[in-house]
N, C-alpha and C positions, 0 to 999 in steps of 0.2 A: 504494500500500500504506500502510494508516494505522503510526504509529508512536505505542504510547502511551507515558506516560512520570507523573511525575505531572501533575496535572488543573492544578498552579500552576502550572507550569510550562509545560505546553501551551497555555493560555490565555494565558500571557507572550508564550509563542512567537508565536501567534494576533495578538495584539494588538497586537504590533512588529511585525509584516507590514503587518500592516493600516497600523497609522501612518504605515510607510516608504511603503504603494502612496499614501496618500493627501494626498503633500506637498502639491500643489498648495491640495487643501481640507481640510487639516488643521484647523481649524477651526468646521467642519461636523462633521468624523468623528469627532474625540475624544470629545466627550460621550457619543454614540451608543455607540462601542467599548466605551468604559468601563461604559454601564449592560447592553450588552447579557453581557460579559465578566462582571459581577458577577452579573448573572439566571442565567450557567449555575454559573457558581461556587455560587451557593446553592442551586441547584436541579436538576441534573445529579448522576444516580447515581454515586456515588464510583469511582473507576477506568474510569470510562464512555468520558471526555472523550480524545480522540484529533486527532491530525492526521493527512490526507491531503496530498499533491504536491499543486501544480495545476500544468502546465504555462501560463507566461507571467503566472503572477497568483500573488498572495498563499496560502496554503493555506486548505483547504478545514478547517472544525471541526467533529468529529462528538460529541455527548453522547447521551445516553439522559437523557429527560425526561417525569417521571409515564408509564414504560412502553416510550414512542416511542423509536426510534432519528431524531434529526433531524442536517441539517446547517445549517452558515451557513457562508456565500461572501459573501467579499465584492467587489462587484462596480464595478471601478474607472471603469467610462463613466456610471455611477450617482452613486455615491459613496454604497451604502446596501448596507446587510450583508442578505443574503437567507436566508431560512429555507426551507428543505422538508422535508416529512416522509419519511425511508425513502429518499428518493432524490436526485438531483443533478443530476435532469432536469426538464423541465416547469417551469409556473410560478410562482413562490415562494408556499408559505402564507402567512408576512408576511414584510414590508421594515422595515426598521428604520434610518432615514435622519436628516438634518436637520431635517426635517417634521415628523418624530413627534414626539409629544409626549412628556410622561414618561410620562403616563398610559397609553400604548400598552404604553411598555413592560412599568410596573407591571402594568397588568392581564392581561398576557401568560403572564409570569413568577407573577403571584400567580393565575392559574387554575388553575396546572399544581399551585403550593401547594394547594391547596382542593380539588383531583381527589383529594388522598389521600396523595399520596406521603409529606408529612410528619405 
């Protein structure tokens, strides 16, 4: 059951899960977290932003973006926050890991800008 609360605050929440699952590669995740946490921040419909339980992992983050209901999980055998659209199954529309670049994220985040929403 998601529990909203405000969107700073759930994204707090969010984001200290995620740190604590990702001791091992802390290092790797921080960046990531941080730009991915700031893409929904600016760009998730104001009271949108929720969290979900997950059993055995970090919780699950729900926003509405240009429209969408998406989530991200972060996925600890990975070490890379997963996105899907609508649902919590199936295989993620993007990853957003060590790998990425900035640009991935940027351009992820400023397509949903450009679709309209602001």
């Amino acid at each position: 059951m998601a529990v909203l609360t405000s969107d700073g605050a759930t994204l707090r929440a969010f984001a200290d899960a995620v740190l604590r699952a990702a001791e091992e590669t802390l290092e790797e995740v921080t960046p990531v977290t941080l730009a991915v946490i700031g893409g929904v921040l600016a760009e998730a419909e104001p009271g949108s932003v929720a969290l979900q339980g997950e059993d055995g992992g970090p919780p699950l983050l729900w926003a509405t973006l240009a429209g969408r209901r998406m989530v991200f999980r972060y996925n600890t055998m990975t070490a890379m926050i997963e996105l899907r659209d609508g649902t919590t199954e199936g295989y993620p529309f993007r990853l957003f890991g060590h790998r990425s670049l900035q640009m991935d994220v940027v351009n992820f985040f400023g397509s949903l800008h450009r679709e309209g929403r602001v």
